[in-house]
Structure formats: C-alpha cells, structure tokens
N, C-alpha and C positions, 0 to 999 in steps of 0.2 A: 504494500500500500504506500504510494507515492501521496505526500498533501502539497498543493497549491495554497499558498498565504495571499491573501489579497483584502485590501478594506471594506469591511463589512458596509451590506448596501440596504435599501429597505425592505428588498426581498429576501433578506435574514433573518429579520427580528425576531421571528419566535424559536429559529433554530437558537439564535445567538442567546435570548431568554433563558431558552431551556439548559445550554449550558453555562448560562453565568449562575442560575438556582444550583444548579451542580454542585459548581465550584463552591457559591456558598455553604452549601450543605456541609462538605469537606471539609468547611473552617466553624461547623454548625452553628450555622446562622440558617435560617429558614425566612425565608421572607417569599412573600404573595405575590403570584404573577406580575399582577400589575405593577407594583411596587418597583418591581427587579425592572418592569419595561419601560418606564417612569425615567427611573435612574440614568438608564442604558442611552436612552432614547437623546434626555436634557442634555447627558458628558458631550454625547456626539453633534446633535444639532447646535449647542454652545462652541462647538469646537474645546472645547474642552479637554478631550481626550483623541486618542489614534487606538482606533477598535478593526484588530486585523484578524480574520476567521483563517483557520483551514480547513481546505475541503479535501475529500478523497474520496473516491467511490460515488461522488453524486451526492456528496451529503456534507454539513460540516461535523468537525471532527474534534474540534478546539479554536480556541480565541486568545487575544493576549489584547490588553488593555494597558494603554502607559499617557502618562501623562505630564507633557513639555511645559518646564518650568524654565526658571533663573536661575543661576547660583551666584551670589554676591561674592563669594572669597574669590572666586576666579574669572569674574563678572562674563560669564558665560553662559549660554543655553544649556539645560541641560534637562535629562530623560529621566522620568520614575518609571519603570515597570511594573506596575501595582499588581495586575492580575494576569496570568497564565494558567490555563488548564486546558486539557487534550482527555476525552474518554477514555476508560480505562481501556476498551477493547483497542484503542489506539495509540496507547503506550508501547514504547519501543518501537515506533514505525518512525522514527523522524520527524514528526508533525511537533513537537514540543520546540524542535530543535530549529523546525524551517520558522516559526512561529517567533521563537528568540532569534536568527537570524536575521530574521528580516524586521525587527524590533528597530534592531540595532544600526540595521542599511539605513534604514527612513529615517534615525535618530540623526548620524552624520550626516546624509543629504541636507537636514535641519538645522545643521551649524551646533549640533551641541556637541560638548568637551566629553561628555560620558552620558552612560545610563546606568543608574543604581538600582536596587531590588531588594527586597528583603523576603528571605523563607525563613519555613520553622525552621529548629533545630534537628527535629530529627528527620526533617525530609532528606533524606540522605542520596535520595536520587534523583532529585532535582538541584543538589549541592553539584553534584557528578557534572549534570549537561550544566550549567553555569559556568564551572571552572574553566570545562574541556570545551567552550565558545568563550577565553579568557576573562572570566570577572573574576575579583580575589576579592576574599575578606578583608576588609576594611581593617585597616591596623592602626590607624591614627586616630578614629574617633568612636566614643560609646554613641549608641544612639538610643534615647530617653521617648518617651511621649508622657501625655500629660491628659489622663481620659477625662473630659467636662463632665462625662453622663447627658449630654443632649442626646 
C-alpha cells in the first residue's frame, strides 16, 4: 500500500472527521461529530492550520495537522506539528512517514527554520519515524504548559 499526501479538500470532511475522533480517542478525549467538524473545519477555513490527508486504496488513510507560527529567538517562521495519525490497518505502510515528509517539504517551501512536535513518552514508534526523518530531542529547553481549565 503506497499513500499519496495531499491537502485535505471539502470532499474529505467526514473521512478526515472520522479520523481526527480517532486520533482523539487514542489521546481519550471523545468529542461529538460535530464538535470535531466545527474545529476541523474553523483551523482550515481560518487558514489556521495545513490539514494534509493520505490516501491509499481509494480511501484516506491518515492526516497530519501543523500549524505555522513565529519564533521570536530566531525571528523566524516556524512549524508545530500538533496532530498525526494513520489507521492502525495502515501502520507500517509509509503513510505516517509520506504524511511527516511532506509536513516538512511545505514547512521549508514556507520559509520556516524548523518544525517541532511533541509525542508521548512511551510512543516509542512514532519516536522511531521522527528520528529516522531527522528531529532530535530537544536538549536545550524543558517545555512547561500551564492548563487554564477553559
């Protein structure tokens, strides 16, 4: 199974829905169709975010969601990759990996200096395809957040 990465159009939406509740689910968060199409829908039409699907067989397969910022220290553009996921049936076919490659073409064509990401700790095989597409663990800075409860 070969996937094609290409920008999600509006004859995705409910494939692209269906695996972004996925995804969620995986981080157990459950949220309501609508909700998820809401979201999906404002990132993109705001321009907000770069929502790229892969497809294989006629179908999509997975998505990767990033989203182009600023970085002040190095007063440069730069890429968050917030969201990746690929079916499980389509794990280990390359679609994880054409999905972060091609993250990262569109990042540079975009003028930014890098793209950062953050997984769990024990996703130890999504650690794997990160490295071996060159990201390295950050060694210069913790990163903190700060939860409001909104």
């Amino acid at each position: 199974m070969s996937a094609d990465v290409r920008p999600a159009t509006d004859d995705d939406v409910d494939a692209v829905v269906d695996l972004f509740r996925q995804y969620l689910r995986f981080y157990d968060q459950e949220v309501p169709d609508a909700e998820a199409r809401a979201y999906l829908t404002a990132r993109r039409d705001a321009g907000d975010s770069v929502l790229l699907v892969a497809e294989a067989d006629g179908g999509l397969v997975g998505f990767a969601q990033s989203y182009p910022t600023w970085s002040s220290v190095s007063l440069s553009r730069s890429w968050v990759l917030n969201d990746l996921f690929v079916t499980p049936a389509a794990r280990g076919t390359g679609a994880a990996r054409a999905l972060v490659q091609d993250t990262c073409r569109r990042a540079k064509e975009d003028g930014a200096i890098r793209v950062s990401l953050a997984t769990a700790w024990d996703n130890v095989a999504a650690q794997g395809l990160y490295e071996s597409e060159g990201f390295v663990r950050d060694q210069h800075f913790h990163h903190y957040m700060y939860v409001t409860g909104a």
